[in-house]
C-alpha positions as CSV (number, residue, x, y, z in Angstrom):
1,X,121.3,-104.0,-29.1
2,X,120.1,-100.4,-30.0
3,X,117.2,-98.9,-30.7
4,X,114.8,-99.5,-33.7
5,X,114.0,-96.3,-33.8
6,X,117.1,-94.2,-34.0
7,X,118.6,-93.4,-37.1
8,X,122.9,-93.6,-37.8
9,X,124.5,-91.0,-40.1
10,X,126.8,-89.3,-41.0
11,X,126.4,-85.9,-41.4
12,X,130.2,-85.4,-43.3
13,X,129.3,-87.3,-46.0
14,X,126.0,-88.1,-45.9
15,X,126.5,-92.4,-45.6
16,X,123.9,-94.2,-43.5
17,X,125.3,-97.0,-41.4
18,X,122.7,-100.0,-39.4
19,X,125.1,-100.5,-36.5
20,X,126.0,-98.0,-34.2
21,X,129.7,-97.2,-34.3
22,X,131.3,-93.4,-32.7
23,X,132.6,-92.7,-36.1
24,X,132.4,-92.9,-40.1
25,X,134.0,-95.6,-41.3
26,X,134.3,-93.5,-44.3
27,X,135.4,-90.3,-43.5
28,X,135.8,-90.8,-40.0
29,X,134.0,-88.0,-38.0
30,X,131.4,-88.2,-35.0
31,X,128.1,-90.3,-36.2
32,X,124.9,-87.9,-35.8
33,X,121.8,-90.3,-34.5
34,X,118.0,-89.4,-35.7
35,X,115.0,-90.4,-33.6
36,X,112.1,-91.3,-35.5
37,X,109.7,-91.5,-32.9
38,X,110.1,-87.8,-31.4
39,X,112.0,-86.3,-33.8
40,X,115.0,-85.1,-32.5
41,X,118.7,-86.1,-33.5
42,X,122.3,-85.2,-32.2
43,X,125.6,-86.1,-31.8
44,X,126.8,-89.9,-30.8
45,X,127.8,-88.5,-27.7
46,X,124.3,-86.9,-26.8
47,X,122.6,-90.5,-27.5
48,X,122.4,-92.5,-23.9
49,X,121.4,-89.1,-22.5
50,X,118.6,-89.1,-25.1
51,X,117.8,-92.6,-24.8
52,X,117.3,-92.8,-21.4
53,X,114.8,-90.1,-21.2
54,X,113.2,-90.5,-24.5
55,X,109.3,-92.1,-24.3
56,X,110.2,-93.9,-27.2
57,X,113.4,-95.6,-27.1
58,X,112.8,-95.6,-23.0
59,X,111.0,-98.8,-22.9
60,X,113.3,-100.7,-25.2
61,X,116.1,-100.0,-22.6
62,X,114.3,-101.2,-19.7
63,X,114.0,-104.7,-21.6
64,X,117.3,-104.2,-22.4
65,X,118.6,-103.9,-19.2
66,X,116.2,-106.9,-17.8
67,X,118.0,-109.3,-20.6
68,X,121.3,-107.9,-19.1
69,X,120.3,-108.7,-15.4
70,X,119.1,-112.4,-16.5
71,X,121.8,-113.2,-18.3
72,X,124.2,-112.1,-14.9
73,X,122.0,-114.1,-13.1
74,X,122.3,-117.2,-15.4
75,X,126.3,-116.7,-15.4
76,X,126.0,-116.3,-11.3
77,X,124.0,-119.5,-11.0
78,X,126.7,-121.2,-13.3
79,X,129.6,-120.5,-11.4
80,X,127.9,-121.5,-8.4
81,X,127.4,-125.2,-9.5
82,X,130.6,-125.3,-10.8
83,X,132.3,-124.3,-7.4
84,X,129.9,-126.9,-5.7
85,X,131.5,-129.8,-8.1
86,X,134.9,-128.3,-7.0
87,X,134.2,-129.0,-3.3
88,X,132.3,-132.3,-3.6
């Protein structure tokens, strides 16, 4: 899951892509992202640094990484019945 509000490009040959990837499946350099909530854009490489301190795309990450936690929970509690069954 990204965020919303970024923006993938490519800045080679101009082609606008809706999942994020590293590169062009075109013409195969670096993907520049765009965010449209502050403005600012850069390399693929720059993005988690971005996206972790951006206002914007900030609180999409924390839900994120709550979905993330739940669903390791989930998987946690499943292996746990299913080692009970193995000793009963």
């Amino acid at each position: 899951m990204f965020s919303p509000q970024i923006e993938w490009n490519c800045s080679q040959c101009q082609s606008i892509t809706t999942d994020r990837r590293k590169y062009c499946t075109n013409c195969h350099s670096m993907l520049t992202w765009t965010c449209t909530g502050s403005g600012r854009s850069g390399l693929y490489t720059h993005y988690y640094r971005h996206r972790d301190s951006c206002g914007y795309c900030a609180p999409e990450v924390e839900e994120e990484k709550q979905q993330k936690k739940e669903e390791k929970q989930q998987e946690f509690q499943a292996l746990d019945l299913s080692k009970q069954y193995e000793f009963n």
